[in-house]
N, C-alpha and C positions, 0 to 999 in steps of 0.2 A: 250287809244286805245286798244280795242281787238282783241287778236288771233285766231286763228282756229288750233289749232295742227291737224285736218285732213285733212284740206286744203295743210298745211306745208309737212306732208308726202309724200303725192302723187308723191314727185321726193324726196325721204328720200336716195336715192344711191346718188344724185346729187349733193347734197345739205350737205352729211355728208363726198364728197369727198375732199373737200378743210377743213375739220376739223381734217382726217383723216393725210391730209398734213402738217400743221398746228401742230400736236402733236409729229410727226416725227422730227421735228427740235429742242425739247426743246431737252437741254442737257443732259445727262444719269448724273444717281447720283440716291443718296436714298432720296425717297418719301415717307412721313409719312402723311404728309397729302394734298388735292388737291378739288378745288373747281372750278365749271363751273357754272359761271355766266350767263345769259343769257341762260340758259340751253335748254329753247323752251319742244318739247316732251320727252328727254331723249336720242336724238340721239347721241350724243355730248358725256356727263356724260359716257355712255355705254363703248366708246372706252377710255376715263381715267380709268373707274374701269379695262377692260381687259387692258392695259397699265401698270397700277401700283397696281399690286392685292392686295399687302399689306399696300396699301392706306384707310387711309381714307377719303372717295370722300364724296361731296356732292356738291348739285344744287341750284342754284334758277333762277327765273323768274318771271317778273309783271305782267305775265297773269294767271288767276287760269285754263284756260283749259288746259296751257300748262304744269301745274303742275301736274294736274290731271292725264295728260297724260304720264308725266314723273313718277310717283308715280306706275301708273298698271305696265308698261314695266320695273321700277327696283325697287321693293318694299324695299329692303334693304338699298336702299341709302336715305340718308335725305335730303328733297329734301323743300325749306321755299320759298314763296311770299315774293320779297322787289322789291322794285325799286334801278337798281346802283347807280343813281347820290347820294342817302340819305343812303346807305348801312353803315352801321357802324359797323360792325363787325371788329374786327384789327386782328384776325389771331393769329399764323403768319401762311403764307402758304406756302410749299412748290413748290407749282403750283397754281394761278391762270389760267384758260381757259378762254376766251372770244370769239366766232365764231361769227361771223356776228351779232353781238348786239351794239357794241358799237357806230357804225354809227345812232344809234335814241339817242344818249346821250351825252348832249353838253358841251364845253368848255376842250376840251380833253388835253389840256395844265395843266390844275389843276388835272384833271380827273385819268391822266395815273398817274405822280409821287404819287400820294394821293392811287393808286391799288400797286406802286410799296415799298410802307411807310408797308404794307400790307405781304408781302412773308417773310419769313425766309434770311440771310445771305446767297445767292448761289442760289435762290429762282428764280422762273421764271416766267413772265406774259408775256402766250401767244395771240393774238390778231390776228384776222383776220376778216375785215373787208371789204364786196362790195366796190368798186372803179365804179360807174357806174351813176351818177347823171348824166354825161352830156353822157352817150349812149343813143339811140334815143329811147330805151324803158322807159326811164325814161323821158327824154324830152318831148317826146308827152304825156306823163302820165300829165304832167306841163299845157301844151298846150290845151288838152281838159278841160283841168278845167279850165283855164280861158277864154275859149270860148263859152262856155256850158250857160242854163240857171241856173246853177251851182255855178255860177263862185264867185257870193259873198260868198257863202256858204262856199268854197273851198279858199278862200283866202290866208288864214292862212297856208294851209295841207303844202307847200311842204318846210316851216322850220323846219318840223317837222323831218328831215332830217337835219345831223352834214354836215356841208359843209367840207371835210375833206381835212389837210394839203399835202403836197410834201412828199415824203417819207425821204429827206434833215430835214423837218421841228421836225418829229418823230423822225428823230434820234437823234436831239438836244434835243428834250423836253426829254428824257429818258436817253441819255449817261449820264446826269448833274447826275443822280442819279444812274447806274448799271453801270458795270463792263464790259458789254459786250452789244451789241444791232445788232441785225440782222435784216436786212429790206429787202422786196423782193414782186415783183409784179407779179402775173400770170394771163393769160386769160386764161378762158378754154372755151372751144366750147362743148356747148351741144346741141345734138341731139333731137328735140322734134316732136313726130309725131304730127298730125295735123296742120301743117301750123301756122297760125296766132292763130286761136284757143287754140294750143298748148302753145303756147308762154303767151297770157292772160292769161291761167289756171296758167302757173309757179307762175305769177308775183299775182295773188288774191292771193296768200300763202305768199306774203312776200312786196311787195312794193307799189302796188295798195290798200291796206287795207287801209292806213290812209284818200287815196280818194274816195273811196267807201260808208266808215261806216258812215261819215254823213248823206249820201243820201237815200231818199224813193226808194222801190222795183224798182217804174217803171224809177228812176232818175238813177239807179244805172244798171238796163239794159239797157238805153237810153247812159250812159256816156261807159259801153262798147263796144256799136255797134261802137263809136265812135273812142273809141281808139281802140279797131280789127281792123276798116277800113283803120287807118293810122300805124298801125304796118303791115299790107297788103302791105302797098307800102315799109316799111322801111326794112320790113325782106324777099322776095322774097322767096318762097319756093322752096328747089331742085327739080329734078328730080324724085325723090320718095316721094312728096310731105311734106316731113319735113321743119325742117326751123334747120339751126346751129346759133344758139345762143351764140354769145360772151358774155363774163361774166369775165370783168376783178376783181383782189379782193386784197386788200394790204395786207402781212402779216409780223408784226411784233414780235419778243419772245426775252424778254429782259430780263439778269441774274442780278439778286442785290450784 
């Protein structure tokens, strides 16, 4: 699946404020070294190097646009293409980061303990991952694709999404191995002007991708009129024509 790191920025305050949250809870201690997985354009990486200055940071990510992207905005960080689930690098880290990646990477039961085998003694893997498969921006996302003339084509898209556990279930699969585990779930309501319109543009930057990029020009405007129309009825815009957008996201940061 491909990226767009331009697409992704377009709500770069939005989108780097739950990583921003997310980096605040790992524990204070000394940091020598720190890696942000999933890195996307460099949004992320940015607030570890200002965090931990005398780190040494580094990035990576499976899409080359987002590398590309991450590479202009912080030349000095080393920034490599892998895929997580085949990452083999052993570290050891100080800080693993995770923001909103780990939700496309499946079997998170093997997944986390094998990222936490990974840190240093005291070491911490942070993770914060979307909670929003069954909000109705996703659900309809579901729904037009299997309705559409679409529908075989799309079949497969939306496992492409980790069906994710209880936040009960994370903190089992993680205590067996770290010393400490903190779990916590926030919604945040964001603000998007243009109405429904608004809301589609978030989501081509991050959740609608994997149902898009199969499809031809005219299949891929035809499946958005479709889903705008039914995000119309499901997000109601206020009074100043916006729409508040709930956006729940799990965050976990576990010390070894």
């Amino acid at each position: 699946m491909s990226w767009s790191a331009k697409q992704y920025v377009a709500f770069e305050d939005e989108r780097t404020r739950p990583a921003r949250d997310l980096l605040a809870a790992i524990p204070a201690g000394s940091v020598r070294s720190a890696i942000d997985i999933g890195c996307g354009p460099g949004n992320s990486t940015e607030l570890l190097v200002e965090r931990f200055p005398d780190a040494t940071v580094r990035g990576l990510d499976s899409s080359t646009d987002m590398i590309e992207a991450a590479r202009k905005r912080l030349p000095q960080v080393q920034f490599d293409i892998a895929d997580i689930d085949t990452w083999n690098d052993t570290g050891p880290f100080d800080v693993i980061f995770a923001n909103a990646v780990l939700q496309w990477v499946p079997d998170h039961a093997t997944l986390l303990p094998a990222l936490v085998s990974k840190l240093t003694p005291g070491g911490s893997l942070a993770i914060q991952m979307p909670d929003n498969l069954n909000q109705p921006s996703h659900r309809l996302m579901r729904e037009v694709a299997a309705q559409g003339p679409w529908a075989e084509k799309l079949a497969s898209v939306a496992a492409q999404r980790t069906e994710m556990a209880d936040a009960s279930a994370y903190y089992s699969m993680l205590k067996a191995c770290c010393t400490r585990v903190d779990v916590w779930r926030t919604t945040y309501h964001h603000p998007l002007a243009g109405g429904a319109s608004g809301v589609v543009e978030w989501f081509k930057g991050s959740g609608l991708r994997p149902f898009l990029e199969p499809l031809d020009e005219a299949q891929r405007a035809q499946y958005l009129q479709q889903y705008q129309a039914a995000i119309e009825q499901a997000y109601p815009p206020l009074a100043d024509g916006s729409v508040l957008l709930p956006f729940p996201r799990l965050f976990l940061v576990a010390t070894r």
